[in-house]
C-alpha positions in Angstrom: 15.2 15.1 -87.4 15.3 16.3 -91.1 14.9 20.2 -91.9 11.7 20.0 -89.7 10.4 23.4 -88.3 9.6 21.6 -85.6 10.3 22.2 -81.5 12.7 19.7 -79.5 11.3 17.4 -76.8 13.2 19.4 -74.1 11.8 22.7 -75.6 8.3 21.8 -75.4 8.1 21.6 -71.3 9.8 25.0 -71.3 7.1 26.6 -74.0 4.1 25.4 -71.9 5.8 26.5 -68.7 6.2 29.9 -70.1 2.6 29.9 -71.6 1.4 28.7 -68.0 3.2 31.5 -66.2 1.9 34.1 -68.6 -2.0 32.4 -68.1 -1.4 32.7 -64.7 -0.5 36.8 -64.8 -3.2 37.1 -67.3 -6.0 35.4 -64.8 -4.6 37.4 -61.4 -4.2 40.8 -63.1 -8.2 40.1 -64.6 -9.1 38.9 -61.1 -7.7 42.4 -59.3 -9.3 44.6 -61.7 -12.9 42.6 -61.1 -11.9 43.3 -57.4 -11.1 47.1 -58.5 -14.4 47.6 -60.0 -15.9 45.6 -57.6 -15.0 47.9 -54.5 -15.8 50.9 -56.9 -19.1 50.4 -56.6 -19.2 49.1 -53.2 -17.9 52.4 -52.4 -19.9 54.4 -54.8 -23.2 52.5 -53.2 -22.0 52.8 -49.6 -21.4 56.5 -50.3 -25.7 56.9 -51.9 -26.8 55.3 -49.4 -24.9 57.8 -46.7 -26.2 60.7 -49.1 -29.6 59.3 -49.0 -29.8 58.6 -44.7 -27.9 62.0 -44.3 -30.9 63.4 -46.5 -33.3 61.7 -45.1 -32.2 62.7 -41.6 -32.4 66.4 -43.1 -35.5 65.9 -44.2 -36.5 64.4 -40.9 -35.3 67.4 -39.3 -37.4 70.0 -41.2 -40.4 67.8 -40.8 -40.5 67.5 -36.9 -43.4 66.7 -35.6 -45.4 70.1 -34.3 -45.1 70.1 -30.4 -48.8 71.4 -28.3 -48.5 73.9 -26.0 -51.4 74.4 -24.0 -52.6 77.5 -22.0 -54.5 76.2 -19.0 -55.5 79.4 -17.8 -55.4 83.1 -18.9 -52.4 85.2 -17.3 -54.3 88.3 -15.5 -57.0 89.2 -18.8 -54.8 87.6 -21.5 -55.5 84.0 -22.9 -52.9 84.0 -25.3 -50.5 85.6 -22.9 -49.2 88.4 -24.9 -47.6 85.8 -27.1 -50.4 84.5 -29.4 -51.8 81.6 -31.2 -50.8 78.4 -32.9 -47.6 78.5 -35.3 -47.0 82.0 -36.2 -46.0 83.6 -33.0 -42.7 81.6 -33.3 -42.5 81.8 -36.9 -42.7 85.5 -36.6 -39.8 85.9 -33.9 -37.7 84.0 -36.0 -37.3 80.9 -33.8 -34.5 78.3 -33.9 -37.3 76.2 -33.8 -40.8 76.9 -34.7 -42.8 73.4 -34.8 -44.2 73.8 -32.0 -48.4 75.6 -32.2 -49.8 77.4 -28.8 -53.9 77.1 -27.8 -56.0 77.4 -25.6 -58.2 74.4 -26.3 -58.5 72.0 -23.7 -60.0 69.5 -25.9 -56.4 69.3 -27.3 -55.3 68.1 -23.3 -54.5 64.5 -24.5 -52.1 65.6 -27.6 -50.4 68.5 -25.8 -46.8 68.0 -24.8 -46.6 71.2 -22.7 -49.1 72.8 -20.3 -48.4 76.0 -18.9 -50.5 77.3 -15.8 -50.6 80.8 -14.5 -50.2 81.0 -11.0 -51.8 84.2 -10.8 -56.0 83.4 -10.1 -55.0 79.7 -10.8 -58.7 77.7 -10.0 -57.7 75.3 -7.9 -60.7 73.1 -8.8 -60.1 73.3 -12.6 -57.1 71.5 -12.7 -56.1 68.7 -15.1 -57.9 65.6 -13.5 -54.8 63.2 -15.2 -51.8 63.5 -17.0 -49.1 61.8 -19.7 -46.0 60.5 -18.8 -45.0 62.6 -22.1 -46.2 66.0 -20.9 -44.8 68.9 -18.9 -45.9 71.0 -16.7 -45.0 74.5 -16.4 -45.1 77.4 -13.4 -45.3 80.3 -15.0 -45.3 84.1 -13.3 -44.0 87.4 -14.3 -45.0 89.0 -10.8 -42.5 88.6 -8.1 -43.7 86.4 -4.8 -44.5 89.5 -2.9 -47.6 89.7 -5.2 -48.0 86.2 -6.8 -51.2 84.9 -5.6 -50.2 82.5 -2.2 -53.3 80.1 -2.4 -52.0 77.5 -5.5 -48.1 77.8 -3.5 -50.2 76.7 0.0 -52.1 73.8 -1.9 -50.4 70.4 -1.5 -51.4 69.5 -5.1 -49.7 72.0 -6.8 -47.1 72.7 -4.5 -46.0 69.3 -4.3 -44.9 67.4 -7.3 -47.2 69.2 -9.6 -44.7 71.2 -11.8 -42.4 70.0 -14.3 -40.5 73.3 -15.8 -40.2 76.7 -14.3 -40.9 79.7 -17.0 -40.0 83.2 -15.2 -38.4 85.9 -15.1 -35.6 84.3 -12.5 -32.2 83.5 -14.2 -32.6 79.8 -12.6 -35.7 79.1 -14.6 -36.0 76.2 -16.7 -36.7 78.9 -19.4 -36.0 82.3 -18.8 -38.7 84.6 -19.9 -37.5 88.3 -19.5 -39.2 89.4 -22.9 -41.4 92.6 -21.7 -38.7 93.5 -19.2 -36.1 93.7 -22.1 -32.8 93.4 -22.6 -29.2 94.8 -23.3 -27.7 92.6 -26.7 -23.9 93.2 -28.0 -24.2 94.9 -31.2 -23.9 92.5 -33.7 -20.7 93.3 -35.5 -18.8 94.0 -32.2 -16.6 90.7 -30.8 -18.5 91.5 -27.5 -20.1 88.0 -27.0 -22.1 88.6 -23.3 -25.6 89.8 -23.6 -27.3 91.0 -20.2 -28.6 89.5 -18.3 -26.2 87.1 -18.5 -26.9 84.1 -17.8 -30.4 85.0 -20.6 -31.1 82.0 -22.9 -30.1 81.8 -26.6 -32.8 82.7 -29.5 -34.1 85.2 -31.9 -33.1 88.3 -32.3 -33.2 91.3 -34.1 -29.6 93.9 -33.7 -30.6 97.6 -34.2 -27.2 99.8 -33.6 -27.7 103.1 -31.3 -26.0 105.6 -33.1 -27.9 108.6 -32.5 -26.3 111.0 -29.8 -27.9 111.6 -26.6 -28.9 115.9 -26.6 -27.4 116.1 -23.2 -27.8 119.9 -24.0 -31.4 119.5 -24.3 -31.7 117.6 -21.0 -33.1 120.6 -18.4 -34.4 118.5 -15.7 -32.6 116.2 -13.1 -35.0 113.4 -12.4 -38.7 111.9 -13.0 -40.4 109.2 -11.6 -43.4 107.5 -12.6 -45.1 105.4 -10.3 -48.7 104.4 -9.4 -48.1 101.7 -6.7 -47.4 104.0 -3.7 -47.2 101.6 -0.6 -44.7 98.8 -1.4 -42.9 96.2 0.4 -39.6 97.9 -0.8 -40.5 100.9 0.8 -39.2 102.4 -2.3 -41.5 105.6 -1.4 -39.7 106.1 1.9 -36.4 106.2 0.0 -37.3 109.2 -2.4 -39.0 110.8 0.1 -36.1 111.5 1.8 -34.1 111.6 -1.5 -36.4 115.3 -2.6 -35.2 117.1 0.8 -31.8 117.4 -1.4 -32.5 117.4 -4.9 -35.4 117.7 -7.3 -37.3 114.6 -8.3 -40.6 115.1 -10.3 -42.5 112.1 -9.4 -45.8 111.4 -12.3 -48.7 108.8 -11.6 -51.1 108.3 -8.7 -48.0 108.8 -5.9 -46.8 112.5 -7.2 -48.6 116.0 -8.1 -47.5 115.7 -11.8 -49.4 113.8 -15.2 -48.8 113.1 -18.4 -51.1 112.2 -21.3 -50.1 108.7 -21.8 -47.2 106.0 -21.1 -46.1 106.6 -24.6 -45.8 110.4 -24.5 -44.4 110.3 -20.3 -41.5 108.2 -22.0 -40.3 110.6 -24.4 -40.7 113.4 -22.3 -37.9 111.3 -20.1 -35.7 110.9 -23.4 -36.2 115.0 -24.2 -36.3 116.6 -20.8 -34.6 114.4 -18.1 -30.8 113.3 -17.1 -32.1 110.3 -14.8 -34.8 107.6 -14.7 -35.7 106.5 -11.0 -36.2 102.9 -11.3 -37.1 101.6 -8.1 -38.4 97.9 -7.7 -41.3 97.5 -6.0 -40.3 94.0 -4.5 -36.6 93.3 -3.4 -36.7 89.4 -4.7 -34.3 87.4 -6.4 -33.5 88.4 -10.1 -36.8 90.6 -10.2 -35.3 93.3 -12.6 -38.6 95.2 -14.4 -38.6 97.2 -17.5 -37.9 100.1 -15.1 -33.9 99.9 -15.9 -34.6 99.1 -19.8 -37.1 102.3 -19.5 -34.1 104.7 -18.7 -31.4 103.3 -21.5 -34.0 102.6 -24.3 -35.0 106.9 -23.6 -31.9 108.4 -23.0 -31.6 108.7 -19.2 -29.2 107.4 -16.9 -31.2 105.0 -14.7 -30.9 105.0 -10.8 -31.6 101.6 -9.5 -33.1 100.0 -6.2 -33.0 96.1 -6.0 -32.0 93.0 -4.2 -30.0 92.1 -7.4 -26.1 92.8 -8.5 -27.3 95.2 -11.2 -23.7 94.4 -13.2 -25.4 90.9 -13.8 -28.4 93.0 -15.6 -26.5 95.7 -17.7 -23.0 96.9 -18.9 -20.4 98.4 -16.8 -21.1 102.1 -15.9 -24.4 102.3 -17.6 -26.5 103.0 -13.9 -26.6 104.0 -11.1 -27.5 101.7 -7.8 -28.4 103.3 -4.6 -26.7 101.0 -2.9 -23.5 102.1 -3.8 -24.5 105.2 -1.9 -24.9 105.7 2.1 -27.2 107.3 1.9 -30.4 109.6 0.2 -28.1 112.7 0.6 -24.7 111.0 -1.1 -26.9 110.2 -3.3 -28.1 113.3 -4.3 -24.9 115.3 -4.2 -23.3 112.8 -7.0 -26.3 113.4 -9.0 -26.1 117.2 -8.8 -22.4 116.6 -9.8 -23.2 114.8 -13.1 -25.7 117.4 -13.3 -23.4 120.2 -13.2 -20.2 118.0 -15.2 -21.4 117.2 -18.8 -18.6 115.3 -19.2 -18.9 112.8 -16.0 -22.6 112.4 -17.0 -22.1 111.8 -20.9 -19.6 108.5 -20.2 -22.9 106.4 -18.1 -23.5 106.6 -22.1 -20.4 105.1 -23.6 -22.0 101.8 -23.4 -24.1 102.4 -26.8 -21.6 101.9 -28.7 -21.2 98.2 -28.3 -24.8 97.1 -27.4 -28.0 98.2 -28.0 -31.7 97.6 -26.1 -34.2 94.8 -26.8 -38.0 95.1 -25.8 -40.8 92.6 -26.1 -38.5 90.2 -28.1 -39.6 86.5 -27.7 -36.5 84.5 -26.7 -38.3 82.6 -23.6 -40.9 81.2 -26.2 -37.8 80.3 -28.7 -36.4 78.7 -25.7 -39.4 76.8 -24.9 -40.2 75.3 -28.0 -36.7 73.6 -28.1 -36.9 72.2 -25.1 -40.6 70.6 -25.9 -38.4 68.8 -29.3 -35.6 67.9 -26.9 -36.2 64.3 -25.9 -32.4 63.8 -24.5 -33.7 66.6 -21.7 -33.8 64.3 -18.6 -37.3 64.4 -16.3 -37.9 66.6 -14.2 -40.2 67.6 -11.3 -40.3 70.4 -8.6 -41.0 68.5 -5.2 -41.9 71.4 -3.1 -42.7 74.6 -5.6 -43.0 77.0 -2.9 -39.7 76.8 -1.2 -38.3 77.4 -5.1 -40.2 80.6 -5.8 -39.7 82.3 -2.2 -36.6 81.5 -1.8 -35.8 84.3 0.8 -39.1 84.3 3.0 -37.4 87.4 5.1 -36.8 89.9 2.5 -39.5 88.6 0.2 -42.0 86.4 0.8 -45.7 85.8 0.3 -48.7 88.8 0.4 -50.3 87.8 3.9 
């Protein structure tokens, strides 16, 4: 071939091979970066979507549908019973939860979720004449069984299958409702983590440290007792009536010589005037712990406690006194005279302030029962035989005859 810039025959297959080979690179690195972007936004949509359910679902959660609860009946005089009306009670104690509204409106029966009878005065022929497969049930009392009214525990139709949930003071309840009895919180920037009584049921709550000093100085009388309900099933009375042959005990109310102008004023005569609360039950029933122990600790008294109860599940470790530590009246007495006379023994029953403090009248039982009305993963529940629940030890406490 003459001076031709041309390519030989055997160079040609070797051009277009190379040109293939470099097509061929060209089209797979195009293809993997279409594949790259690809899965970019596969990912990037996959990744909205999960930011739009988990919003969603977080929206779903601050919308819950309000749960009715539904008073059947008044407790004693009050229809709201102490708690109140519709959303604002548990808005107000700072619930967990607070979708759920309270009423008294029967005509609301249908929609309500959770209806809570009163045993106490409970009309027997005003009950419910139907119910929802949705709806609960609730026993609630306050009073232990040695004055909870027998005649809706002796009726088949309430005593049998009636009652879905248990709301009482009891630690066993379905929701434990100790709020007017009170109770004794860690202080909220101790690592303490028990709050008494112990086995009490998560909620609101508001931590007020104790700071102030007890005037132990101050303190000029040994013991008062305030009591109006002189004949119990206790016999509570026959205790301190053998308790005053040894040691001074002013006793205030109906059952004693002495009166004070009001509650209010009888309270912080305790805190200014007297070393020890009597706190004596008037029932000795399971977990039936009154506001008589909270009385002594929220006023500056040592309390000295009668119950059927292990008082260590109700308060801190040397914060009271229990009689039944003693043999008797008179060993009482003489280790109360020794506090009396040893400011030093008596001031450590007050060492417990300083890592927890006093509730009263909080609203944790409500709290409680408002979550359980939104938890659908709760599984049923019914009581078959009410009675043998609530008097559960017929020999030391059982029904007024």
């Amino acid at each position: 071939m003459a001076g031709g810039c041309c390519l030989s025959s055997r160079a040609i297959p070797a051009f277009w091979r190379r040109k293939s080979n470099y097509l061929a690179s060209l089209m797979l690195c195009c293809y993997v970066l279409v594949f790259l972007v690809r899965q970019v936004n596969v990912n990037k949509l996959v990744t909205e979507e999960k930011h739009i359910q988990i919003t969603a679902d977080d929206q779903q959660e601050k919308i819950k549908p309000f749960k009715t609860i539904l008073y059947w009946n008044s407790f004693f005089t009050l229809k709201d019973y102490a708690f109140g009306f519709g959303q604002e009670p548990f808005v107000n104690a700072k619930c967990a939860t607070t979708s759920c509204v309270t009423t008294d409106d029967r005509s609301l029966f249908n929609i309500s979720d959770v209806v809570i009878f009163s045993i106490q005065e409970l009309n027997l022929s005003d009950l419910p004449a139907y119910r929802f497969p949705h709806q609960r049930f609730v026993f609630y009392e306050m009073e232990s069984p040695s004055t909870t009214d027998p005649i809706p525990l002796l009726n088949n139709r309430t005593r049998f299958g009636f009652f879905n949930w248990t709301m009482t003071y009891r630690l066993d309840s379905d929701v434990v409702n100790r709020d007017a009895y009170g109770i004794v919180v860690p202080i909220k920037d101790n690592s303490l983590s028990s709050a008494y009584p112990k086995s009490r049921r998560n909620g609101s709550t508001s931590f007020v440290r104790n700071d102030s000093p007890v005037n132990i100085s101050g303190k000029k009388k040994l013991a008062a007792w305030f009591v109006s309900n002189c004949v119990t099933t206790s016999r509570r009375e026959d205790y301190v009536r053998e308790l005053v042959k040894y040691m001074p005990v002013d006793i205030y109310g109906q059952c004693g010589n002495l009166t004070c102008e009001d509650q209010t004023r009888g309270r912080e005569m305790v805190r200014d005037d007297y070393k020890f609360y009597i706190g004596f039950e008037n029932a000795l029933c399971t977990d039936y712990v009154t506001e008589k122990l909270m009385v002594g600790f929220f006023y500056d008294a040592v309390p000295v406690v009668k119950g059927a109860v292990n008082y260590a599940e109700f308060a801190p470790p040397h914060s009271f006194i229990d009689v039944n530590d003693f043999a008797s009246p008179k060993q009482l007495a003489d280790y109360l005279l020794l506090l009396n006379e040893t400011d030093s023994l008596y001031a450590r029953y007050f060492d417990w302030r300083r890592d927890f403090t006093v509730e009263l009248y909080q609203k944790r039982g409500w709290c409680h029962l408002c979550q359980m009305a939104h938890d659908h993963q709760l599984p049923s529940k019914t009581y078959d035989d009410i009675l043998t629940w609530w008097v559960d030890d017929p020999k030391n406490c059982d029904l007024p005859k």
